[in-house]
N, C-alpha and C positions, 0 to 999 in steps of 0.2 A: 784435616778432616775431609775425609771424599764428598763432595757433594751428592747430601741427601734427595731421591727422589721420592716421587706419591707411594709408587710399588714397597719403596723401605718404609716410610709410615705406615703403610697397609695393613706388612708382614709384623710391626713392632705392635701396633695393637690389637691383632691377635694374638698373638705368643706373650704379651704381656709384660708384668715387672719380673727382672731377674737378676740373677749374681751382676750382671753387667748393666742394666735398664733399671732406670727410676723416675716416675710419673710425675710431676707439680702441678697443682693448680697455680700455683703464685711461691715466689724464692723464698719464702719463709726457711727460715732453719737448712736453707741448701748450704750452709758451711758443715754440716754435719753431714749430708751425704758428700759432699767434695773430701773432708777428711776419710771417711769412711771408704772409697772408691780408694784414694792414694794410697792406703793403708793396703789395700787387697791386690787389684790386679786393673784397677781402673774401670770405665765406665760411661756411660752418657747420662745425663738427665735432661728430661724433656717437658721443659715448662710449659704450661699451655694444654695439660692431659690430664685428667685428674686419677684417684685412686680408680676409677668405675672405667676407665679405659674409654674415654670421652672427652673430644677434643671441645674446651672450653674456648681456649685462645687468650691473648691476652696483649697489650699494648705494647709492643717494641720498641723502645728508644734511647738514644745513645747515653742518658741518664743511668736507663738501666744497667745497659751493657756496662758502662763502665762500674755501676753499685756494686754490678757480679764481681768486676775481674779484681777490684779492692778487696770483697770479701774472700777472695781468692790468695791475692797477694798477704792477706793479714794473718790470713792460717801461719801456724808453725811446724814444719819451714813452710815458706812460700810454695802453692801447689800450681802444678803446670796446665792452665786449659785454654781452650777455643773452643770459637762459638760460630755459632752459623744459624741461619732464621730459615723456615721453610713455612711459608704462608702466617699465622700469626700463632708458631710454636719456636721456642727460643731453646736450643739443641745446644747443652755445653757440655762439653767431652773431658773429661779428668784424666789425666794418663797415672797411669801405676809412679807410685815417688820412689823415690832413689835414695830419700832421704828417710824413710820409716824408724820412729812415729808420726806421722801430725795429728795435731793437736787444733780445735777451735777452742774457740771462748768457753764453748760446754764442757771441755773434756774429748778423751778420744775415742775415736768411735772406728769400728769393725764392719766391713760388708758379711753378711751369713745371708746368704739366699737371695731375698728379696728386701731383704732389712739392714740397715744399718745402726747395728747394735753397741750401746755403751760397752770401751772396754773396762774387765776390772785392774786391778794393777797386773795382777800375775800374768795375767793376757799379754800385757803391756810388754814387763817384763820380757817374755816368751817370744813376742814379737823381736825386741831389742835383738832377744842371741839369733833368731834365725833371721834379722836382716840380711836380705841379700842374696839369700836362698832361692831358686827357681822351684815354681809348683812345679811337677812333673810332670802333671797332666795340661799345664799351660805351657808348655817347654814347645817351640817350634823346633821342627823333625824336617831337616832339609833334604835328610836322606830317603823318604819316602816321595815318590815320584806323585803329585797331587791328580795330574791327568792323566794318569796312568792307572793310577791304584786306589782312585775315587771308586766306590760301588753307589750307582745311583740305587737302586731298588732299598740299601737300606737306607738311606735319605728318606726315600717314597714313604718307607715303612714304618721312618720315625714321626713324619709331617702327619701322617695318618693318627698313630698313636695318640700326637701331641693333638691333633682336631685343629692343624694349622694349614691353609687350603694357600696358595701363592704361586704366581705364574715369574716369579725372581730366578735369574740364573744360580745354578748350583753354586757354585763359587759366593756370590755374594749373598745367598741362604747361610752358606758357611762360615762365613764372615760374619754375619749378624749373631750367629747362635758363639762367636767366640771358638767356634771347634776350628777355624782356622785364623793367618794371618799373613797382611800383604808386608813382603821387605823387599824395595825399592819395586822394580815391576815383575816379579813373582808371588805369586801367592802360597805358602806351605803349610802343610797340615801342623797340625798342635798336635802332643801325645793323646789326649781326651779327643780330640776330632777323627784319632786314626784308630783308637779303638771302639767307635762308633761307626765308621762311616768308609771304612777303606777294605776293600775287598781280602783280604788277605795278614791283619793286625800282626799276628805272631809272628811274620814274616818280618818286622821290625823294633817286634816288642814279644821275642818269645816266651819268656816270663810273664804273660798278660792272659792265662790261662785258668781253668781252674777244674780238679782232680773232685771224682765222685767214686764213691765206694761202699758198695753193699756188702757186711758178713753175715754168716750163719749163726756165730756164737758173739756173746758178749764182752770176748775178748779180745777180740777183732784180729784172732787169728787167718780163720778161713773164709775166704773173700767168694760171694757168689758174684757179684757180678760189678766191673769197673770199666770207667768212660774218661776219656781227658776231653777234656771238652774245651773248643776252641772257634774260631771266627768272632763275628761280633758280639762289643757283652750283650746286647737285645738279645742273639741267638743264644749266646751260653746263659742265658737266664730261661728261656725256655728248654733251652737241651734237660740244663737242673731240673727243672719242674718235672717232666717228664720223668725222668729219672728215678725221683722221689717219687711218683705213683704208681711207679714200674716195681718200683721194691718196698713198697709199704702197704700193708692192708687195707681192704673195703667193706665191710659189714654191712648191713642193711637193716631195715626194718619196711612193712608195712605201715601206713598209717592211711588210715580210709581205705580207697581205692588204689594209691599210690605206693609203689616202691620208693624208699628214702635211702641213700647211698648215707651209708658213717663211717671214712674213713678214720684213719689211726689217728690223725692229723689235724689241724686245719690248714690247706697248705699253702692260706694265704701269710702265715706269720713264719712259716716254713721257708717258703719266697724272701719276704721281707728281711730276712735274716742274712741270705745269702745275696742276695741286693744291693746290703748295706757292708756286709765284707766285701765285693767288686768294687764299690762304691769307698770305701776307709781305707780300702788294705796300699801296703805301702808299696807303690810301684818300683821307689828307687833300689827292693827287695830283689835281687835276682837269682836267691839260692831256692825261693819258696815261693807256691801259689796258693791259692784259696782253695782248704779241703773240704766237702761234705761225706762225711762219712755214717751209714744209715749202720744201725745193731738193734736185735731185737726189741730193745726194749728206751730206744731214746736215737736222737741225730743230733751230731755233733758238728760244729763248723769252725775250723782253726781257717785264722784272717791272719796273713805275717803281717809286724809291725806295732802289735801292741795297739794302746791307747795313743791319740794326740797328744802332744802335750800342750800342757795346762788344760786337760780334763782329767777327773779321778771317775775311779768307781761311783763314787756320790754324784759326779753330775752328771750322767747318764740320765737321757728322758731332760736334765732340767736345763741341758745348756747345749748348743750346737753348737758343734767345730767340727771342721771336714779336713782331711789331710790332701783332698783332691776336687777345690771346688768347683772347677769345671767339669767332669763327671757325675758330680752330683746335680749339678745344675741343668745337665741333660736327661738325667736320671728324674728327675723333679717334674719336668716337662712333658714326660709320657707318663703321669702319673704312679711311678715306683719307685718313689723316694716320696718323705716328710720335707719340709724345710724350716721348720720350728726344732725340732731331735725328737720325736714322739715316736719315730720307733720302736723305742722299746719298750714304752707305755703299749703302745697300741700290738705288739706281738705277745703279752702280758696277758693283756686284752683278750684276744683274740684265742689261746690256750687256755685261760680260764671258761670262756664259753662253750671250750668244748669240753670242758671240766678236766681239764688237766693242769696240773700245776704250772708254775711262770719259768720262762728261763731261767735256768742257772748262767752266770757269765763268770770266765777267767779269764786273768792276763798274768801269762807270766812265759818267761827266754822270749821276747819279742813277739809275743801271740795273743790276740784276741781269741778267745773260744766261749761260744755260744750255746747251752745242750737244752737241748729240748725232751724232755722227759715223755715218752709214751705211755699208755694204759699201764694202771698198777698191774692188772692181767689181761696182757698182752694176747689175750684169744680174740678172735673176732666176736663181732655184737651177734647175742643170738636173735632172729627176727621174732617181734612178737606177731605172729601169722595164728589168730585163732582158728579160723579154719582149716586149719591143717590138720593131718590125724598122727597119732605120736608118734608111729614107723617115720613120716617126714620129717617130724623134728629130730627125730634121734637122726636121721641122713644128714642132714645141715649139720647139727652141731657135730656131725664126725667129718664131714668136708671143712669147716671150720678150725678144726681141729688141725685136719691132718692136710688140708689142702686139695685132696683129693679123695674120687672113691672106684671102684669099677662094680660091675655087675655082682662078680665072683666077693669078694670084700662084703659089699652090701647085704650079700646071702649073711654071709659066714655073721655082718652085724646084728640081724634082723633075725637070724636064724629062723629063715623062710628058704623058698626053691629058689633056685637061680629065675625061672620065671615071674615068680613073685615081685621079687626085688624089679626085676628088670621094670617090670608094671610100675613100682611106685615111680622109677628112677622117672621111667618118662611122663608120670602125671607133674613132676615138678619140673622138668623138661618142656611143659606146656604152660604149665605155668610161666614160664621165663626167669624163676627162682634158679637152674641151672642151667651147663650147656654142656653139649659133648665135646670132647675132644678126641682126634685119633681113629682110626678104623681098625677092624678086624679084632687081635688081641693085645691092640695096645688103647684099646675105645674106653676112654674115662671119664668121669664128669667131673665139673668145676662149678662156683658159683657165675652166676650168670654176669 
């Protein structure tokens, strides 16, 4: 273990418990995190901290030390750690086992997040056939040049996110968060650390993309508009987003004084969705990537990979497994990821308030897919604007309609002069209800 300094305790109780970090007031029950840490990917716990991220402290002595390293040795199999004291917090570091399962006195126990969670047999089981297996996104990447192809700005940009302020060199930032790791005196990026943090990802993980597409029709013939979107996932989750507002509708209403934006959407569960496919989907996948595809009337998002196993359909929402738990566990940290599995409670959620119905979910030839159902009638919201005179409402609901209108159009609706129309156009034109676009005879309106 490197010797801990003030700067690493600083940086560990703001950033808090995680996939890798676990707080003690007092060793109670730490055979259950020490199983749980071997079982995963290893770990430190930090006795001396409590749940509230407040350093207690607590008496050190070679009594104790040695209580730990028995309850250590008495797991099954025997688990690997070291210890080290930094003022009166007692740091014992569990390394990833070799031998999976262990087992304590309780039973066996799983890291998921910040928890270490009972497993049931199946788990167990499940464990048994993939001992031995490398996460992927824990997998050290020697081929990526770390000083080379580090991007500090998204570091900056993640610490910001996360509301974690630290004057610690990059390197050993990276190091704490597990997105890297030191072999012999190199330090090299992880797969989860180079798709977070490294200038350039697809450059060594091209496969680590993911494809956005707009059609016209419901049969997703004809494509208006498509993006492959690429750099880091922080960037390609906002590329997405964008994306999705670029090609789904906004409606409005008045309410008081106020305009009230109603998109098709809410595009927080929108997000959430395709979050959690960057976040699930199976890296070691390199025929496929993560599709959003928008149609008039729903958005669909195929994740390659399927389910984890040892989840089903039924335990969705009720039980969390991650096929990539260091991606998640960054993803967690900037707040756009759960770490309980409440995603898809909370994307349910979140559709239902906008009164539309709950995902639909598939899995089937290796594919998660996700659909999200749009408006039964897919027109935009018409405003309820009393003040308005019904020549304007008939204008909206036929820009609503048809997306657009001109001068010439507007006559021919209203069946008025071309100056008429022109009049109403620009009393809603002032209103801020629409806007022009175009000059000369290409001069149309749109909603604002």
């Amino acid at each position: 273990m490197a010797k801990i300094k003030q700067k690493d305790i600083d940086f560990i109780l703001t950033s808090g418990e995680g996939l890798k970090v676990e707080f003690k007031e007092s060793p109670n029950h730490i055979d259950r995190t020490m199983v749980a840490f071997a079982n995963a990917e290893g770990g430190k716990i930090y006795i001396g901290i409590n749940d509230h991220k407040k350093i207690v402290g607590l008496n050190i002595t070679n009594d104790l030390r040695s209580q730990i390293q028995n309850i250590a040795r008495n797991c099954d199999s025997q688990i690997n750690i070291s210890m080290e004291i930094f003022k009166r917090i007692l740091i014992v570091e569990v390394k990833e086992g070799v031998n999976k399962p262990y087992k304590c006195k309780d039973g066996f126990f799983m890291r998921i997040g910040p928890n270490s969670q009972k497993m049931s047999r199946n788990e167990i089981i499940d464990l048994i056939i993939k001992e031995g297996r490398v996460f992927f996104d824990d997998h050290s990447n020697s081929r990526c040049n770390i000083k080379k192809e580090f991007n500090p700005a998204a570091l900056k940009r993640f610490l910001n996110l996360a509301g974690v302020t630290t004057d610690l060199p990059s390197t050993d930032i990276l190091l704490n968060l597990g997105a890297a790791e030191k072999q012999g005196n190199k330090i090299h990026f992880k797969n989860g650390g180079i798709l977070f943090f490294a200038k350039d990802p697809q450059k060594y993980l091209r496969y680590a993309n993911m494809t956005c597409v707009a059609f016209k029709d419901k049969e997703g013939v004809a494509a208006l508009d498509r993006k492959d979107l690429s750099g880091n996932l922080l960037d390609i989750v906002s590329q997405a987003e964008n994306f999705v507002e670029r090609n789904t509708r906004t409606g409005f209403r008045i309410k008081g004084f106020k305009r009230e934006n109603l998109p098709d959407y809410p595009i927080e569960a929108i997000r959430e969705g395709f979050v959690n496919a960057l976040m699930h989907r199976d890296y070691f996948e390199k025929g496929a990537n993560v599709l959003l595809k928008i149609f008039p009337d729903k958005i669909v998002i195929d994740n390659p990979g399927g389910l984890v196993k040892g989840i089903t359909l039924r335990d969705l929402g009720k039980k969390s497994r991650t096929r990539n738990p260091l991606i998640a566990d960054l993803f967690y940290r900037v707040n756009l990821a759960e770490r309980i599995g409440s995603g898809i409670k909370r994307m349910s959620d979140l559709m239902r308030q906008h009164g539309l119905r709950k995902p639909k979910i598939e899995v089937n030839d290796g594919f998660f897919t996700i659909i999200f159902h749009g408006p039964k009638q897919p027109e935009a919201v018409i405003p309820e604007i009393a003040k308005l005179s019904e020549r304007q409402k008939h204008i909206i609901r036929y820009i609503q309609k048809k997306g657009r209108i001109t001068t010439s159009s507007c006559s021919d609706l209203l069946k008025v002069s071309n100056d008429t129309a022109l009049r109403e156009l620009l009393k809603l034109k002032k209103k801020k209800i629409i806007k022009s676009n175009g000059i000369g005879r290409s001069m149309h309106y749109t909603l604002a």
